[in-house]
N, C-alpha and C positions, 0 to 999 in steps of 0.2 A: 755567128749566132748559133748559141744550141739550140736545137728546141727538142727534147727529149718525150717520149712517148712512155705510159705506161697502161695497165690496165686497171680497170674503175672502183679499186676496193679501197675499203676506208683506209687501211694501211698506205696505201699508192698513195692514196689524197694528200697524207701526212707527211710523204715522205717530199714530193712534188714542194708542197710548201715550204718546206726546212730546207727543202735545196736550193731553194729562190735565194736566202741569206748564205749558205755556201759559198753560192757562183757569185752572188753579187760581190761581196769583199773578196775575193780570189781577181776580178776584172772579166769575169767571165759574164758576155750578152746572154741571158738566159730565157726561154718559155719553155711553155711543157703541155699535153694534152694528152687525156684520158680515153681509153679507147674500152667498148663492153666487151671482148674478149684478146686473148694471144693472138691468134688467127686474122684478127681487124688489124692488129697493131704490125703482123708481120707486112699485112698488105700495103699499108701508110710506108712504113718501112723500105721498102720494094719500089715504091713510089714515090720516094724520097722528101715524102713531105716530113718526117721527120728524120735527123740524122745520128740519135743518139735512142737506145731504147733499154730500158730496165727491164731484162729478161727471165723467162723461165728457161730450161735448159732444150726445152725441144725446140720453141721457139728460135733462139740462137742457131740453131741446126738448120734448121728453115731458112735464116735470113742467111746465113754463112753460104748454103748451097745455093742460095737462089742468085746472089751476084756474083760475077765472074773474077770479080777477086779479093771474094770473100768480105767476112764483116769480121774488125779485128775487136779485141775484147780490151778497155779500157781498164776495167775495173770488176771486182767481186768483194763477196764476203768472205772475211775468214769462215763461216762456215761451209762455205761453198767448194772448196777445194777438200776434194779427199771425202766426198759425199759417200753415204754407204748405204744399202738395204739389206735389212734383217728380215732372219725368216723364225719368226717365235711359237712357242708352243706353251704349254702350263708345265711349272714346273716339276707336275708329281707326271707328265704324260710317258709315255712309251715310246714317244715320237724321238730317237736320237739323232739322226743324219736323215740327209735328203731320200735315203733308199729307204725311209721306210711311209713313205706318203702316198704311194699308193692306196687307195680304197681310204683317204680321209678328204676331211671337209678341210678345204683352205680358202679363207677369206682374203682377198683384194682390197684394196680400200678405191679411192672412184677411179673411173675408166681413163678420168685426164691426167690422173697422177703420174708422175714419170716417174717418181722413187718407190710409190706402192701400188703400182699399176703395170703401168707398160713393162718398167723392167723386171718385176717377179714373172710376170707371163714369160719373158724372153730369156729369162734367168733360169726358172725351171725347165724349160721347151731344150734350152743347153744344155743341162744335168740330164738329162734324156726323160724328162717326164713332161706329158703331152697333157696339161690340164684337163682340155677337155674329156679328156679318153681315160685318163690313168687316176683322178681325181672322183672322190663317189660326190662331192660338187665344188665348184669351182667360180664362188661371188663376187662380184662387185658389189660398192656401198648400196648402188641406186638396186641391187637386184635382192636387197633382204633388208627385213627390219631393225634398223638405224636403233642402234643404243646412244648415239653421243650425236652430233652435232658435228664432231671432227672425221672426217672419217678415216684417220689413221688411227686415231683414241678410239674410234666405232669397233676397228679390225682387232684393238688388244682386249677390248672388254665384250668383245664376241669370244675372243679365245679362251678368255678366265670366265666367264658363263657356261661355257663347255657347248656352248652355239655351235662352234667352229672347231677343230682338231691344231691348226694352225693357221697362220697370216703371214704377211710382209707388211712391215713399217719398216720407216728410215731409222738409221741408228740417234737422228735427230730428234724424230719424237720419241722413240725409247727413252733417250735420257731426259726427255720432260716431263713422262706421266705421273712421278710421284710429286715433283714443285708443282707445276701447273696445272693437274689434275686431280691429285688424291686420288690415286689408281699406284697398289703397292707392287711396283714395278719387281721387287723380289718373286711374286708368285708367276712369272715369267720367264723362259730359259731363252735364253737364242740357241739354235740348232743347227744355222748356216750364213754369214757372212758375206756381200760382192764386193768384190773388187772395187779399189776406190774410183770413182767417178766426179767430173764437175757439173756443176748444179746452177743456179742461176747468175746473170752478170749485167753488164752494162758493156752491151753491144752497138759498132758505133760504124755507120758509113762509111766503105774505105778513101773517097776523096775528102775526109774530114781533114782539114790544114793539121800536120803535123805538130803545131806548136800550138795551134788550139788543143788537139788531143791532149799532149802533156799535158797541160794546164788544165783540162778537165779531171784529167787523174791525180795531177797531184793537189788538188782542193779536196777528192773524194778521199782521197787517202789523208788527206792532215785532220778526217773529222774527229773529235774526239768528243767524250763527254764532258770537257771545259766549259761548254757553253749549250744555251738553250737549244740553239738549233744542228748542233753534233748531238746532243741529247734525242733529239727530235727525230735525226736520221737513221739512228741508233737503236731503237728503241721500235720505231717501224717497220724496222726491217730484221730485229730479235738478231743484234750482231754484238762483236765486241768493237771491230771495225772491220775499216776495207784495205782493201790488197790492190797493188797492182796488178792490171790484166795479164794471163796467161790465156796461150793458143791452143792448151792440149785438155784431155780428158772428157771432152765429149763422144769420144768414136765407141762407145756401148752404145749412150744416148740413140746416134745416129743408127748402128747396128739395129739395134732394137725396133726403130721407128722404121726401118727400111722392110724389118720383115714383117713388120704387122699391116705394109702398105699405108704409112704415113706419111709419107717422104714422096716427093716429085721430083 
């Protein structure tokens, strides 16, 4: 039996139910339950009421470190491998490289983000500049007035308002602001790159039976949009498809979250 864990957002809901048809035609026993944060779900996790869990990328980190031998990774998105965070600025700014951000305003997007959160703090802190000290301020979404609803879309049209001097968004939402936003992603420069990183997966019990595991992966993997509920999974989750699990590219993730004191 799987019974897979995620967190309670309408996308999860959607995804949960499309994957009920998945597992069922694959011969996979399947349930699934909703939890109101990461943190709830890593705990269920830990606890082993559920054996499979649809992750974000800290969370994984979390549950990896919390069992003694580890939590292996069945499955991701293609967008999830080779994850990146951009550091942008406007395209007529002065701002060329990371040596010249001293005395400006840089926007964060929220404090739980791991691609425009945790890792620009721990990205910049590496290049030798200390937000709080080297920055004239240095926000989060929750700590200034919200232009968008998104708060990665908040931090680029803080930037092109001239609110902010520069930001971090993921190179994911950079390339959605002009489809999905109508936000002219040309008036935009990127000024600094990270290293590629993985991003969210589907993290899975290590006494999960080996042949159950395969056959979990490869039902996620044969989804396509043929059908309504590859469509459904697809679409949930803004992928092209899924990939088989790999074990590496979370050690920024973990780096990161170790020196801001998130990690036990």
């Amino acid at each position: 039996m799987i019974r897979l864990g995620a967190t309670g957002s309408p996308a999860h809901l959607d995804l949960c139910r499309a994957l009920e048809t998945v597992f069922r035609r694959s011969g996979v026993e399947f349930d699934w339950v909703l939890y109101s944060g990461y943190d709830e779900m890593v705990d269920a996790f830990v606890r082993g009421e559920i054996n499979l869990a649809w992750n974000g990328p800290l969370s994984h980190v979390k549950m990896r470190r919390a069992l003694p031998d580890g939590a292996p990774v069945l499955a991701l998105r293609d967008v999830d491998v080779g994850f990146t965070t951009r550091f942008i600025t406007r395209a007529d700014s002065a701002i060329d490289t990371v040596e010249d951000l001293p005395g400006a305003r840089f926007a964060f997007a929220a404090r739980d983000s791991v691609e425009a959160g945790l890792l620009p703090v721990y990205f910049l802190k590496q290049l030798g500049i200390n937000p709080s000290r080297s920055l004239a301020a240095a926000d989060f979404y929750d700590q200034r007035e919200a232009q968008h609803t998104s708060d990665q879309v908040d931090v680029a049209l803080q930037v092109l308002n001239r609110d902010y001097d520069a930001g971090a968004v993921s190179a994911r939402t950079l390339d959605t602001l002009s489809d999905r936003h109508g936000i002219d992603a040309s008036q935009l420069r990127v000024f600094w790159s990270s290293p590629g990183y993985s991003h969210c997966c589907f993290t899975a019990r290590p006494e999960l039976d080996a042949a159950e595991a395969s056959q979990v992966t490869a039902a996620l993997v044969a989804v396509d949009d043929g059908d309504e509920a590859g469509r459904a999974v697809l679409k949930a989750e803004a992928c092209d498809r899924l990939l088989p699990g790999i074990e590496d590219g979370w050690e920024l993730v973990e780096a990161a979250a170790l020196e801001e004191g998130l990690l036990w």
